[in-house]
N, C-alpha and C positions, 0 to 999 in steps of 0.2 A: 451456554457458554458464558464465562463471567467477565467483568470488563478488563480484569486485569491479563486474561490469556488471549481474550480478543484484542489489547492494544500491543502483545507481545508478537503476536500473531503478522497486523499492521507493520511495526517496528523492522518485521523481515525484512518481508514485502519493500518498504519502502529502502532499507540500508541496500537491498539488491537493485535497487532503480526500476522496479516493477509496477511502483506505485506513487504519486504524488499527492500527498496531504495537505490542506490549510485547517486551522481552526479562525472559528472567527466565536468567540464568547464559549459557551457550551457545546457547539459544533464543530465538528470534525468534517469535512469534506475531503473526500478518496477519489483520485482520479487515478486512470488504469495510464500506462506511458505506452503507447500502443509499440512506439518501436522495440524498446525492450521485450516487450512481450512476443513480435514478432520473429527478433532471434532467435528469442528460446525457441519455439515454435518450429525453426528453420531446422535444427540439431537435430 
């Protein structure tokens, strides 16, 4: 996968509150929002 479909990918992910992101320099750090995810989960 190339980086540009993988940061589109991310971009979802986060615009639906699925996901929260930091960068710090060249790092990207991805954290899962466990509630969000628990919703969906729930449906």
């Amino acid at each position: 996968m190339t980086l540009p479909s993988f940061m589109k990918h991310v971009r979802v992910l986060e615009s639906n509150g699925l996901i929260r992101t930091t960068k710090s320099g060249r790092v990207r750090t991805c954290e899962l929002n466990q509630e969000q995810l628990a919703r969906l989960v729930e449906k």
